[in-house]
Kinemage of the C-alpha trace (Angstrom):
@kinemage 1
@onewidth
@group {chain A} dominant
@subgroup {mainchain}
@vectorlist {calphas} color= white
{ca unk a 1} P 150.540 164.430 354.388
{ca unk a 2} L 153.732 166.154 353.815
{ca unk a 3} L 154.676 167.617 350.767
{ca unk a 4} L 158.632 168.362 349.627
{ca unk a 5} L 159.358 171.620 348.012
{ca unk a 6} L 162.947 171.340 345.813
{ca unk a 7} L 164.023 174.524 344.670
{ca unk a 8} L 166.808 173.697 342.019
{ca unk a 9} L 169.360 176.461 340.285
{ca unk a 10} L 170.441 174.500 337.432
{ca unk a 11} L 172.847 175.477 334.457
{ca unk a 12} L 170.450 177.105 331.728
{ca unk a 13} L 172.702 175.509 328.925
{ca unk a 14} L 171.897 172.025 330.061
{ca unk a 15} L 168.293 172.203 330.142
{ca unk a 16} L 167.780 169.058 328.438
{ca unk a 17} L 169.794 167.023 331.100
{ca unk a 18} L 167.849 168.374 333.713
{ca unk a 19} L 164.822 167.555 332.269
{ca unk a 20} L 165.675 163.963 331.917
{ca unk a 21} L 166.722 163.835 335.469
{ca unk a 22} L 163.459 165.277 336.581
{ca unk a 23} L 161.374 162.483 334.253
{ca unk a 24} L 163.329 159.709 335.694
{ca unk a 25} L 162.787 161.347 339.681
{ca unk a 26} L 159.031 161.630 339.110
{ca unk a 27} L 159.095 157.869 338.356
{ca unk a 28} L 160.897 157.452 341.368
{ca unk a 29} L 158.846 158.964 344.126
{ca unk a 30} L 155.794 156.966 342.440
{ca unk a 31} L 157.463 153.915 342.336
{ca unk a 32} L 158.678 154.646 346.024
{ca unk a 33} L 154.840 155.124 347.702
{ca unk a 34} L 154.804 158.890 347.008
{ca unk a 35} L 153.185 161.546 345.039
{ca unk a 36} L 155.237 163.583 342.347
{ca unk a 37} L 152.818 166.557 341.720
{ca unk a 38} L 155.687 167.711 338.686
{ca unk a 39} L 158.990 169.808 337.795
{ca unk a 40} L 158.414 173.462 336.933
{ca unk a 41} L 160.771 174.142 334.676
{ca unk a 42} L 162.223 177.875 333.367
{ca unk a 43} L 159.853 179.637 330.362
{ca unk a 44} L 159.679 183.396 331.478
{ca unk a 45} L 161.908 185.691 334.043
{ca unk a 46} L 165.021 183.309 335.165
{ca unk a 47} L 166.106 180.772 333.178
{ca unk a 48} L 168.113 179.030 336.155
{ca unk a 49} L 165.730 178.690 338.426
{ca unk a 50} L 163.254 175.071 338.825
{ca unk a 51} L 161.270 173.636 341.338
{ca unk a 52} L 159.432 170.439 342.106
{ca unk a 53} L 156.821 169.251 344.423
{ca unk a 54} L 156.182 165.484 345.737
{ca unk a 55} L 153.596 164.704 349.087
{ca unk a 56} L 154.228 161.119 350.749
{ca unk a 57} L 151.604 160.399 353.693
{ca unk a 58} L 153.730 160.941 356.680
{ca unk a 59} L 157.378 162.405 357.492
{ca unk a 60} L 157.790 158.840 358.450
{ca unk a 61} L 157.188 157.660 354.359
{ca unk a 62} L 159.333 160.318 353.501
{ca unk a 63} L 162.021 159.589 355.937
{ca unk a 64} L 162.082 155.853 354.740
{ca unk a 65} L 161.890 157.083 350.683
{ca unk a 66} L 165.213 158.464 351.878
{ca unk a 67} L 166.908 156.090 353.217
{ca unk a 68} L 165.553 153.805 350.280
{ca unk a 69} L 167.208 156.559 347.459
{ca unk a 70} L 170.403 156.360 348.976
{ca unk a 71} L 170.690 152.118 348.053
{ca unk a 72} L 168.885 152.460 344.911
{ca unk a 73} L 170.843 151.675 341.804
{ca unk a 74} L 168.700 154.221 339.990
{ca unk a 75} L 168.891 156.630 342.361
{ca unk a 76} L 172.907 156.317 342.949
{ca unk a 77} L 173.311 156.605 339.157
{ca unk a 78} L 171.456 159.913 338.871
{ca unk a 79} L 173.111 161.810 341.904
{ca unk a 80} L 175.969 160.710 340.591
{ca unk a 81} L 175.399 162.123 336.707
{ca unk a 82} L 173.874 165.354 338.104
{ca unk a 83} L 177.015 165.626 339.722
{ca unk a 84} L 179.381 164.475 337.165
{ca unk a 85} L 177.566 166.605 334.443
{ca unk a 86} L 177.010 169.749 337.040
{ca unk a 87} L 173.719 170.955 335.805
{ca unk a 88} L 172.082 171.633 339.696
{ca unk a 89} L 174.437 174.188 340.722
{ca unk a 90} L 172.298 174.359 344.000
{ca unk a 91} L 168.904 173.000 345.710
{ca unk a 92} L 167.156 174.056 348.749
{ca unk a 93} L 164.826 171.357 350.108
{ca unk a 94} L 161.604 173.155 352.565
{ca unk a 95} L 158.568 170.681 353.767
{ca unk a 96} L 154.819 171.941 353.982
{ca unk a 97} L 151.506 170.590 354.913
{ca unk a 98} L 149.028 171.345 351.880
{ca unk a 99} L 146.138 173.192 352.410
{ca unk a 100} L 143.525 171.571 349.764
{ca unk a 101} L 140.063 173.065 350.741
């Protein structure tokens, strides 16, 4: 297994948009064979910072949940509204094995 770390600075003031985004990406890694473990969203300290998680079996499943993404309607639709609207300002992407015993 191989899990996806996303850490996210996002515009504070547009909290709600991110939020949406982040709903409609969790049903997208599911729907795609993997395993959205959630968004962690700002409540105390920095308000601009977010992070996700998501584990697919192999690097193999992730590689080809990429490659699916990038021809997906859905997909193309919300890169291109994060974009347009700017609420990620950044997003750092770091892989790890999970350790769960």
């Amino acid at each position: 297994m191989i899990t996806c770390h996303v850490k996210y600075i996002i515009d504070p003031y547009q909290l709600d948009a991110f939020e949406r985004y982040s709903r409609d990406w969790i049903q997208i890694v599911r729907r795609m064979g993997g395993e959205h473990h959630g968004y962690f969203l700002p409540a105390e300290g920095a308000n601009n910072i977010a992070c996700c998680l998501f584990s697919f079996a192999s690097l193999s499943d992730y590689e080809r949940y990429r490659r699916e993404a990038a021809e997906d309607q859905q997909c193309i639709e919300l890169v291109r509204k994060a974009t347009q609207q700017k609420f990620i300002l950044s997003y750092e992407r770091s892989f790890m094995r999970p350790l769960l015993q």
